[in-house]
Steps between C-alpha positions, in 0.01 A plus 500: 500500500295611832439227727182517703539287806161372638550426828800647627506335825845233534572363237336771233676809713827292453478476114400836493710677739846271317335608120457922636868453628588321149365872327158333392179664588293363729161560590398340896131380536425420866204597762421663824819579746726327265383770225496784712861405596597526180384750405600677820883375507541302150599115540778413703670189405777344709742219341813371607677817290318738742191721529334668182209744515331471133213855481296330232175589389236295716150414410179334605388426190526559071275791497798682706697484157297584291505316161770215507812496286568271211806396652386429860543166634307364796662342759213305723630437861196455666453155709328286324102581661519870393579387153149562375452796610825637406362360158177673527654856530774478249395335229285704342718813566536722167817482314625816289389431148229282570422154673530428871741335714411159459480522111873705465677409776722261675444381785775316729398294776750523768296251746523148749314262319363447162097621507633842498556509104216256398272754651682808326465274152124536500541870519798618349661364149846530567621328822839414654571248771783557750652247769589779769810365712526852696519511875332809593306628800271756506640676838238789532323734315750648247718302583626117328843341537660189274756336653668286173841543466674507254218567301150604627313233346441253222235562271401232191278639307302400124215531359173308669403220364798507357749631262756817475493826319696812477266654799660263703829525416520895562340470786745232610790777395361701685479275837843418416631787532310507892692288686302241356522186245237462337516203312243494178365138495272342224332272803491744749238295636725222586691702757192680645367154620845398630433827690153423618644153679749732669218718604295260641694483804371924521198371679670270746726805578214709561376266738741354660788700481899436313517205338831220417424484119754266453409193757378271338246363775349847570162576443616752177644179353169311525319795383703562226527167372125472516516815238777280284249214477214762412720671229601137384155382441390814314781529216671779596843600503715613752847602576683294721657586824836391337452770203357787665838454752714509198343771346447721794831395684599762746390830312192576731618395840355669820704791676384629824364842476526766821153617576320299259463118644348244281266305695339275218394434184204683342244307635640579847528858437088487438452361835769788651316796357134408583375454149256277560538292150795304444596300136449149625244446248722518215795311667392187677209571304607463216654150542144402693311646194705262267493186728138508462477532115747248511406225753814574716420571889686830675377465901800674564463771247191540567524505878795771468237727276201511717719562883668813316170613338374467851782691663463770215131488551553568894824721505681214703858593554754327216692177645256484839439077466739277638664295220418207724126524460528620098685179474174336662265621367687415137528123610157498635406683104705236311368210692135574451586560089608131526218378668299672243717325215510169672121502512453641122702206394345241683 
């Protein structure tokens, strides 16, 4: 199989740069200086193992390739916003012996969140979640490092809504054979919204800089507990904290990498390089979209989602408010959603 990776920024240059070192081809679709540095020098990718230059072919876009190949999978690694136009360009790309993208071939969505693959479902027919546990930074054009150790990531991945297949499970080989695990799940789901309460402290990073995940009276606990309650009210299943520790144990831990610091998560890394969009939307977003459907408020949620829309939206430097006033302005958010409730109910 050829693996087209859309978006080969962090976390899609990692995948591909660890599958090209596997043997597998691997096709890089980026834009701008990161394309042109690719092009230029091929795709450096620096892991705790050392330095590897990968000179794969790099693209703009499907008409670079000509007709696609029957056995091409496509890796989407785009955030979450530049999902639909990713969509809009490759899905109706010609296959060899008839058909187009969305009608022949896979599509894996290696992305935060869960919106990601319900939009690629309304355009392509065969669609793969995965739950992307890969620290990787995008360090500058051409350039990406992943700093998991032993392995460079942990990847669950099935078929979205739901389900396996033997696409899956060679694709999975193949991972496997990456410096990845690739677990194939049947409820992939289950562990991609375990992921999204982990990545709802990305916006709080963003904004205010490192976070303790693990006190219990920080603002990431409130936050993410708001998210539990959210998740709880809707029907849906996640992993616990409890399994996805047992599963993941130590096999992905952080090394420190010489020349290639990791200053955040990906939500950070938005607000480093200037972007001017960030994937708040689709994080504490998501869990604000669902409390409304489902009568469950998210202040804090949605508090978190419009201050890093607002630092995307004005290039504001990541981690520049004082956790003291984030922490106000949270109380101030949660107090006024009782008042509101207090009233309703009276």
């Amino acid at each position: 199989m050829r693996y087209i990776i859309i978006g080969a920024g962090a976390v899609g240059g990692a995948i591909g740069g660890r599958l090209a070192g596997a043997g597998h081809e691997v096709v890089l679709v980026a834009r701008g200086a990161h394309l042109a540095a690719l092009r230029d020098g091929g795709l450096r990718l620096r892991v705790p193992d050392g330095e590897y230059t990968h000179r794969l072919p790099a693209v703009e876009g499907p008409d670079e390739l000509g007709e696609l190949r029957a056995d091409d999978v496509l890796l989407l690694a785009v955030k979450t916003q530049d999902t639909v136009d990713a969509l809009r360009v490759w899905g109706p790309a010609p296959v060899a012996g008839g058909g187009s993208a969305a009608e022949r071939l896979p599509l894996f969505c290696a992305q935060n969140g869960v919106e990601g693959q319900r939009l690629a479902l309304r355009v392509f027919r065969h669609v793969y979640g995965v739950c992307v546990w890969l620290p990787a930074t995008f360090v500058e054009p051409g350039a990406v490092s992943a700093a998991g150790a032993p392995l460079t990531g942990m990847l669950h991945l099935g078929r979205h809504p739901h389900g396996t297949d033997e696409t899956a499970r060679l694709v999975a080989a193949d991972l496997e054979k990456a410096h990845f695990e690739a677990p194939v799940a049947t409820d992939v789901a289950r562990w991609q919204y375990a992921k999204l309460l982990s990545n709802l402290a990305n916006a709080l990073e963003a904004v205010a800089g490192p976070i303790a995940r693990d006190d219990p009276g920080a603002l990431y606990a409130r936050v993410r507990a708001e998210g539990e309650a959210v998740l709880d009210a809707a029907g849906i299943a996640y992993a616990s904290v409890e399994e996805q520790q047992a599963v993941r144990g130590h096999k992905v831990d952080l090394v420190p990498l010489d020349g290639a610091p990791r200053g955040g998560g990906s939500s950070w890394q938005s607000l480093s390089r200037g972007t001017g969009t960030i994937e708040a939307d689709y994080l504490n977003g998501e869990i604000g979209l669902l409390g409304r459907l489902h009568g469950v408020p998210t202040p804090l949620n949605d508090l978190l989602q419009q201050l890093a829309n607002a630092f995307a939206r004005e290039r504001r430097a990541p981690g520049s408010m004082p956790i003291e006033q984030l922490t106000r302005l949270a109380d101030e958010a949660a107090g006024a959603a009782e008042a509101v409730a207090f009233v309703q109910e009276s």
